[in-house]
N, C-alpha and C positions, 0 to 999 in steps of 0.2 A: 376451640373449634378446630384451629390446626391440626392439635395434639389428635383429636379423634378423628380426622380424617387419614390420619397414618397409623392408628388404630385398624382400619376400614382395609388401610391397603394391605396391611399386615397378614387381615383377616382371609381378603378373598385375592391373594398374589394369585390364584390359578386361573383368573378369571381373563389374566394379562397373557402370562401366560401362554396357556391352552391353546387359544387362537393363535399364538404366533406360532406354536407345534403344527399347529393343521395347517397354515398356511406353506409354511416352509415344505411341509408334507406333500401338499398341490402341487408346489412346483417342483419339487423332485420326480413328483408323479408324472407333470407335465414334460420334463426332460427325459423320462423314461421314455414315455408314449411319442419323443418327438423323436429320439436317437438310436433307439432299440428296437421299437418296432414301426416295421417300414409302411407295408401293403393296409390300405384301410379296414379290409375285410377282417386282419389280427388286432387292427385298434379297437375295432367294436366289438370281438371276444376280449380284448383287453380288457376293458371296460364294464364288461357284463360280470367280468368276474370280481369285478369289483363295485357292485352294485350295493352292495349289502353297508360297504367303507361308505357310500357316497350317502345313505340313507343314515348312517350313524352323524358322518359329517353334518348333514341338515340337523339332525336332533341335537346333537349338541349346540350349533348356532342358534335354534330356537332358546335352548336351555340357558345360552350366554343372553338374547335378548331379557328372557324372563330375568335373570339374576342381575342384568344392567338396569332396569327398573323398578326392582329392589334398591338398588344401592342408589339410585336417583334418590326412591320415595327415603331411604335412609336419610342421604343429604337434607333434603329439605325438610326433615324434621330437624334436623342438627341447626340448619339455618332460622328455622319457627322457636326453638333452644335460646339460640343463638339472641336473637331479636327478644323475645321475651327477659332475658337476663341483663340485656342494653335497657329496656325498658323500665327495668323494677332496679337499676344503679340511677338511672336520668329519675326517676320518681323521687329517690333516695338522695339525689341532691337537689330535687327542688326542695321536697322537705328542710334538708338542712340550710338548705337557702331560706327558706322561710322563717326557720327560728333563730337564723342570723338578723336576719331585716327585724321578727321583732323585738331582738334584743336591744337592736341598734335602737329601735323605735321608743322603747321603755325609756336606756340611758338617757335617749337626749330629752327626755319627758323628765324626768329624773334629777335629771342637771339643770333642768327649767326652774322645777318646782322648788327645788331647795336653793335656789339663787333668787328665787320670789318667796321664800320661809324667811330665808337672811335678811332680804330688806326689810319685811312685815317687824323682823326682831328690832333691826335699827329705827324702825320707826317708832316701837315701843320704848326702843332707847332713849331716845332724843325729846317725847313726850314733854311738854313743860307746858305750865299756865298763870296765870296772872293771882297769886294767894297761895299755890303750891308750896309749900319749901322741898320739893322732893320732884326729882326730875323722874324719867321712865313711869314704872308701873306703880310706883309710887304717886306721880300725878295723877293717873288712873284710875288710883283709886280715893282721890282726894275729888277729880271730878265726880267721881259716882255714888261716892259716901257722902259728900259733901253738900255739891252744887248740884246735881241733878234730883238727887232726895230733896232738900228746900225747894228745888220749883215745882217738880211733884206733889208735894205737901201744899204749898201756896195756891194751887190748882185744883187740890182736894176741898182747900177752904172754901174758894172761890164759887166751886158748886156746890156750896149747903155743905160739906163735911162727910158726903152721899160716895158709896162704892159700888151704886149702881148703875152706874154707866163709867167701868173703869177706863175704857177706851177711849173718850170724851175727855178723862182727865191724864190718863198718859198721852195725849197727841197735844194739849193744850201744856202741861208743862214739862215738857222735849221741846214744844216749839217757840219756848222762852230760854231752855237753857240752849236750845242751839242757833239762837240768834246771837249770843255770847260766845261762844266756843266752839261755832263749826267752823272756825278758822285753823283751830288747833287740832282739830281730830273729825274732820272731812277727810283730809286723806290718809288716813289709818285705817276708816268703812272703806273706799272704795279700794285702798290696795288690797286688804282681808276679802274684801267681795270677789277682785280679781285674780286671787288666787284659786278660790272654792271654783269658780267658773270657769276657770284652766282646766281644774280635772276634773269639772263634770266634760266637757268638749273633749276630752282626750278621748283616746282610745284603749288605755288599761284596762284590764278585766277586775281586777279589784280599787276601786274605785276608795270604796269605804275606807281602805286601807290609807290613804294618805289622809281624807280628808279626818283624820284621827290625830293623825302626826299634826294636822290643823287646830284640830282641839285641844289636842294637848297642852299649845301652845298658852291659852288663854286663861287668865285669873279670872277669880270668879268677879273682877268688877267690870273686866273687858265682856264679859258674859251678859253681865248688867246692862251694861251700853249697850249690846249687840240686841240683846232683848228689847229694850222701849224704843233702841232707832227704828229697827225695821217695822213696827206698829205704828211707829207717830206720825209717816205719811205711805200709806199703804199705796196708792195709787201710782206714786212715783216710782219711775221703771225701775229702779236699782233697789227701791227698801222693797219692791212687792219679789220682785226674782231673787232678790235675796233670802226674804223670811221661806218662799220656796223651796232653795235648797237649805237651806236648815232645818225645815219639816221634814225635807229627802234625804240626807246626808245624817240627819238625826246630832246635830253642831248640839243640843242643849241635853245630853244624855250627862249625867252628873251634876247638872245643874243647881249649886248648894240653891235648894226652895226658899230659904229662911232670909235669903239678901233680897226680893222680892218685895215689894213698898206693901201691897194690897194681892200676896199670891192664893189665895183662894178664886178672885173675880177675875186676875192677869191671865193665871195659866191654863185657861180654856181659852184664851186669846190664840195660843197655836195646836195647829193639830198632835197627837196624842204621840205623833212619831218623829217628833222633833225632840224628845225626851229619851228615845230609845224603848217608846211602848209600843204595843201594837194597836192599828184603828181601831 
């Protein structure tokens, strides 16, 4: 803006000038007319003959007006420049302030999530139960091959040997094997629950994308479990918002079908996009 303002004066120096020519001009004229000539009578043929000077003088003042409001309307476009280009830098760093804040916002989403992945790991670690010889995912898979297959089976017996009401018979033998063993892996559902419900609440734009890094995590007997818990009591707030986002989140996309007790009458139990199909 400076820079073009002395650009400006560069351009029109005569406009400064000029005027100061014809002024200094006046008053030489004036000291002429005050010291030279005496009698009034030769001031007013002075003057007359200089009639023509006095009509140029006017036009050019006019001419200086007019060029003064040129170089105003100049200015304030330099200044409308000016403000515009302040504008579109202040825009340019909210922008980049914005994709600081959400960066910021991701990381510490980020440093949540996998600080609640780790413990979900050590919880899997630590995993032990009563007949196990194998601690972690090993017990995990000794409860679900095991002990939750037998009370399934015992529950199958129990109604005639019938896989027509498979839902009667997984809510009835889960709610035998977890009168045994929800001491051991209660809090394994709800940490797994509270993590998927972290990044559903977040504000990530890919969502999908962790709760993968979620799945990933899990073998197919943690799958198992995950499967006839949130069935065996739907009504309860955490298995029914549970089975939710796993229908949403698509948690049983690979899901081996064949570890399944009764998968023909189970797996119409959850919607079609809990598998990664479409409704």
């Amino acid at each position: 803006m400076a820079e073009e303002k002395k650009n400006l004066l560069k351009e029109y120096w005569w406009v400064l000038v000029v005027p100061a020519f014809v002024f200094a001009t006046f008053i030489a004229y004036w000291l002429i007319v005050r010291w030279w000539v005496v009698s009034i009578e030769e001031r007013g043929q002075f003057g007359d003959a200089f009639g023509a000077f006095n009509a140029l003088v006017s036009a050019f003042a006019f001419t200086c007006l007019v060029v003064a409001i040129f170089l105003q309307k100049k200015e304030l476009k330099l200044q409308r420049e000016e403000l515009t280009a302040t504008r579109e830098v202040l825009g340019k760093q909210h922008e980049q302030f914005a994709l600081q804040t959400d960066s910021m916002k991701k990381q510490a989403f980020e440093n949540t999530f996998f600080q609640l992945l780790n413990l979900h790991n050590e919880i899997v670690n630590a995993a032990s139960a009563l007949g196990a010889t194998e601690k972690g995912r090993g017990c995990l898979d000794y409860l679900y091959n095991d002990r939750l297959r037998g009370y399934h089976s015992s529950a199958n017996n129990t109604f005639g040997g019938s896989d027509s009401d498979a839902l009667k018979i997984i809510k009835a033998g889960y709610n035998d094997f977890n009168e045994v063993y929800q001491a051991r892996i209660g809090h394994y559902f709800r940490n797994l629950y509270n993590i998927i419900k972290f990044v559903k609440n977040s504000e990530v734009s890919d969502k999908r994308l962790y709760t993968n890094v979620i799945r990933a995590q899990l073998s197919s007997s943690e799958m198992g479990l995950l499967f006839y818990s949130c069935l065996w009591y739907e009504n309860r707030y955490m298995s029914s918002k549970f089975k939710k986002m796993i229908e949403e989140f698509s948690l049983f996309e690979g899901l081996p079908i064949d570890i399944l007790f009764n998968r023909n009458d189970e797996m119409v139990l959850y919607a079609p996009s809990a598998y990664g199909k479409p409704e």
